[in-house]
VMD Tcl script that draws the C-alpha trace (Angstrom):
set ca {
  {21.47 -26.46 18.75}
  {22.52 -29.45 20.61}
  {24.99 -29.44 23.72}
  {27.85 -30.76 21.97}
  {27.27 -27.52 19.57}
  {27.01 -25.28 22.30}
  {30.48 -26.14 24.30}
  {32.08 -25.45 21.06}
  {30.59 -22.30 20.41}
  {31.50 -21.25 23.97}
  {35.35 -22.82 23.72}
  {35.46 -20.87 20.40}
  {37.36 -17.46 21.07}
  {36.05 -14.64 18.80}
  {38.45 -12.11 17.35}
  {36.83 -9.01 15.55}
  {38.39 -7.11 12.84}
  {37.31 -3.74 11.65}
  {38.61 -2.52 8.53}
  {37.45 -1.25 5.01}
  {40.49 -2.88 3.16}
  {38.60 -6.13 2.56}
  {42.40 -7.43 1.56}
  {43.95 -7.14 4.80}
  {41.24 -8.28 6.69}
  {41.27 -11.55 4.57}
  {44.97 -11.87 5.22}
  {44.98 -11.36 9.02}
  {41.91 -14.01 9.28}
  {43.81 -16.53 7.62}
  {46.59 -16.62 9.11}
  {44.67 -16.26 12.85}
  {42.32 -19.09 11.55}
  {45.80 -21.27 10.86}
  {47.53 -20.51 13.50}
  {44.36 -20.96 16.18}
  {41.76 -22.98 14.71}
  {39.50 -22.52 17.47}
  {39.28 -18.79 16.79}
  {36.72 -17.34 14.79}
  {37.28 -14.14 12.65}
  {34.55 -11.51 12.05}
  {35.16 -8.47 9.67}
  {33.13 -5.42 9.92}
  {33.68 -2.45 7.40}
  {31.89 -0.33 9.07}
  {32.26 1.23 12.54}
  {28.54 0.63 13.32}
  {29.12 -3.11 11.91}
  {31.54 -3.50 14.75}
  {29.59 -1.83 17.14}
  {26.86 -4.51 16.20}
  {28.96 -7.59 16.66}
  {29.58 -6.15 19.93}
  {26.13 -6.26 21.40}
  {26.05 -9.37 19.73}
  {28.80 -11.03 21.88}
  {31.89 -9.95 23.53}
  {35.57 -10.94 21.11}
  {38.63 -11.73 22.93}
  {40.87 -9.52 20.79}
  {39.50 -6.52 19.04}
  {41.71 -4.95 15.68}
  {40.68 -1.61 13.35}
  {41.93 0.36 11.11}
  {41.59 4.23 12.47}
  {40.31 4.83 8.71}
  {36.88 2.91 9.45}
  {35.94 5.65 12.08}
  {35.00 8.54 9.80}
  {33.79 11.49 11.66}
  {33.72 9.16 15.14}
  {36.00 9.93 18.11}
  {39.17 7.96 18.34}
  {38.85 8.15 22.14}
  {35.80 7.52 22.84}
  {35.77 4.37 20.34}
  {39.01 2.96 21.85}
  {37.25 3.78 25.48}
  {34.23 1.46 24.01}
  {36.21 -1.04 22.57}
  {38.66 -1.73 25.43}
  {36.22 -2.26 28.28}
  {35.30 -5.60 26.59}
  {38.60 -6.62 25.19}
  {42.21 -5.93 24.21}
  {42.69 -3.49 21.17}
  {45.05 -3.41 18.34}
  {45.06 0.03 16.76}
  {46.20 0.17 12.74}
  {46.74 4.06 11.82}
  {49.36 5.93 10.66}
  {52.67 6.87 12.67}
  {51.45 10.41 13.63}
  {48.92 9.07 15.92}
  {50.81 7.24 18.22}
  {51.52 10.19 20.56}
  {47.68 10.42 20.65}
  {46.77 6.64 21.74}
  {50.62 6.95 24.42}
  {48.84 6.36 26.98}
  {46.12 3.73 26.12}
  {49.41 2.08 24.60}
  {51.06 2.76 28.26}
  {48.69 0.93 30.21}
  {48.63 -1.92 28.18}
  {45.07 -1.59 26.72}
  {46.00 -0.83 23.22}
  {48.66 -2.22 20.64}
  {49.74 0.61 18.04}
  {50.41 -0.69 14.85}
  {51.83 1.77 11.96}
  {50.02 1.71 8.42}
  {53.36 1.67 6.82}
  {54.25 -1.06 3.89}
  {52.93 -4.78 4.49}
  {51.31 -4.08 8.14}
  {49.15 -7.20 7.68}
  {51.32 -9.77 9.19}
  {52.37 -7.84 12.31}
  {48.92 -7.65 12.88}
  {47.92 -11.10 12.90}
  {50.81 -12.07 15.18}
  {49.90 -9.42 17.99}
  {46.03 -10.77 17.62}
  {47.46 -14.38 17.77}
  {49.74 -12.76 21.10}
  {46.23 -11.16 22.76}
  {44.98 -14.82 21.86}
  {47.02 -16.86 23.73}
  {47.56 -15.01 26.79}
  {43.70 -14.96 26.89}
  {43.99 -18.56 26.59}
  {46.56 -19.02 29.39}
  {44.92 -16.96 31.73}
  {41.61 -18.85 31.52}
  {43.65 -21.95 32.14}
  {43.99 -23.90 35.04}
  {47.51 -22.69 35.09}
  {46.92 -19.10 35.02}
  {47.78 -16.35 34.30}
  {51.12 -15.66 31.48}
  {53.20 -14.81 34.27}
  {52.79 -17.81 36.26}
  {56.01 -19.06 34.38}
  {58.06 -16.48 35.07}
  {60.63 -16.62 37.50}
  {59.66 -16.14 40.94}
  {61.63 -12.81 41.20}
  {60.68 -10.93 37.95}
  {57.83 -8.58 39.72}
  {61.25 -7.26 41.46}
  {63.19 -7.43 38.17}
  {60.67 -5.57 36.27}
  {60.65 -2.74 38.99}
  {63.93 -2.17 38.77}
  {64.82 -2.66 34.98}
  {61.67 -0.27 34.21}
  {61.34 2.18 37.15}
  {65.03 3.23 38.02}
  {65.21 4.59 34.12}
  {61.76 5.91 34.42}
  {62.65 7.76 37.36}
  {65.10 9.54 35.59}
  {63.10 10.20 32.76}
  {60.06 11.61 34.39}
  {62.76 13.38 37.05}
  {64.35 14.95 34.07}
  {61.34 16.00 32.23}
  {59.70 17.76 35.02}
  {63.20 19.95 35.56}
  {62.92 21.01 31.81}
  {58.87 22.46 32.72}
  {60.31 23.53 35.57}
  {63.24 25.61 34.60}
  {62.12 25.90 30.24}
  {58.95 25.68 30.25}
  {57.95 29.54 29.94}
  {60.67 29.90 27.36}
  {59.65 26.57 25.01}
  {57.77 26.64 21.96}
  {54.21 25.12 22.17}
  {54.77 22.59 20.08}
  {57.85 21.59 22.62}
  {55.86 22.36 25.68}
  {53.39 19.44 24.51}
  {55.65 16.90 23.75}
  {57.86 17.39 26.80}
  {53.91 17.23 28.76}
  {53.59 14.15 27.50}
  {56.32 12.55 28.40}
  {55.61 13.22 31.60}
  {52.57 12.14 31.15}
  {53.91 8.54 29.60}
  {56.02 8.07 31.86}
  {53.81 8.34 34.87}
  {51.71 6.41 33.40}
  {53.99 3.50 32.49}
  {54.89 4.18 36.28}
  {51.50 3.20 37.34}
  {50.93 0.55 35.02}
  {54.11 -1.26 36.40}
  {52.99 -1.10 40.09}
  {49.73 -2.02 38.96}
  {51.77 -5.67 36.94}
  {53.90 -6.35 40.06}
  {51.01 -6.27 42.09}
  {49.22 -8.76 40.41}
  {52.20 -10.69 40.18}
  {52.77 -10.87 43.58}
  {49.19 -11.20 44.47}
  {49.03 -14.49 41.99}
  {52.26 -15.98 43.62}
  {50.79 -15.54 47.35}
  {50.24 -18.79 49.23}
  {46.66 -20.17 49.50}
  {46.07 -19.92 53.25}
  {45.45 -23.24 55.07}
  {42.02 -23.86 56.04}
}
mol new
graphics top color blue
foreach p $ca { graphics top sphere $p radius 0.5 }
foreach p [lrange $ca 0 end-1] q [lrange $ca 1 end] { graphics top cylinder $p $q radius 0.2 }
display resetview
């Protein structure tokens, strides 16, 4: 392989799709492969397919079906998947309390198989795409053209209501809790859980903001 061949292969941005309908997987690469030419997709219709273009080399956006794990654990394939790269989750509604707080943090888009999913899917790769290509860029990271006071916007637009969600979620365990069904007693849990999570996950975005946006020291 010459050098010319090899700078391409190493400018070209790898997107893996995981899926058993052979359909949707066609649909999705096309319109990635249209939108960002540059971007290569590979379908795998099996989870230990996947798992093999992994070892193979690392994708900047990974996207599966839930029904291509069989007897695997959801968990502990989404913990694989997102230490390399984004994820876009396809399953039904049901299971979006159970990825809340991989979806919280930012790790993991959830994307209902309900009617013609197929094109939301390819924009939210195409999304993961180009913020991986504008934070490899000389100009940074996405935020970089955001106004200069959104790290204090988003504090305040996300944490004062989240403060009063988490506040008023932890009064109901507090005062209910003992006298709640189960079934109630887990969802109110995880709200609390959500919520202190999306907490986190906003300092953890503000900081980075602010730690982008801080003058280079003069030498």
């Amino acid at each position: 392989m010459n050098s010319t061949a090899i700078r391409e292969q190493s400018a070209e941005r790898l997107v893996l799709l995981g899926s058993a309908d052979e359909g949707t997987v066609t649909r999705i690469s096309a319109s990635v492969a249209t939108a960002r030419q540059s971007c290569r997709c590979v379908a795998a219709v099996t989870l230990a397919k996947m798992h093999e273009s992994l070892r193979r080399r690392a994708p900047c956006v990974v996207l599966f079906d839930d029904q291509i794990l069989g007897s695997a654990s959801l968990e502990e394939t989404l913990l694989r998947f997102t230490e390399l790269a984004p994820v876009a989750l396809v399953a039904a509604p049901e299971r979006c309390n159970e990825v809340g707080h991989w979806v919280a943090r930012g790790d993991v888009e959830f994307i209902s198989r309900v009617g013609d999913f197929a094109p939301l899917a390819a924009a939210i790769v195409l999304r993961r795409i180009r913020w991986a290509e504008q934070a490899d860029s000389p100009a940074g990271a996405p935020w970089k053209e955001l106004p200069a006071d959104f790290a204090a916007i988003l504090r305040h637009e996300i944490n004062n209501p989240l403060t009063g969600i988490l506040g008023n979620a932890e009064l109901l365990l507090a005062h209910y809790g003992d006298k709640l069904p189960v079934a109630a007693l887990q969802r109110v849990e995880t709200v609390v859980d959500l919520a202190v999570r999306l907490r986190e996950a906003t300092r953890r975005l503000t900081n980075a903001i602010e730690s982008e946006r801080q003058p280079i020291p003069a030498q």
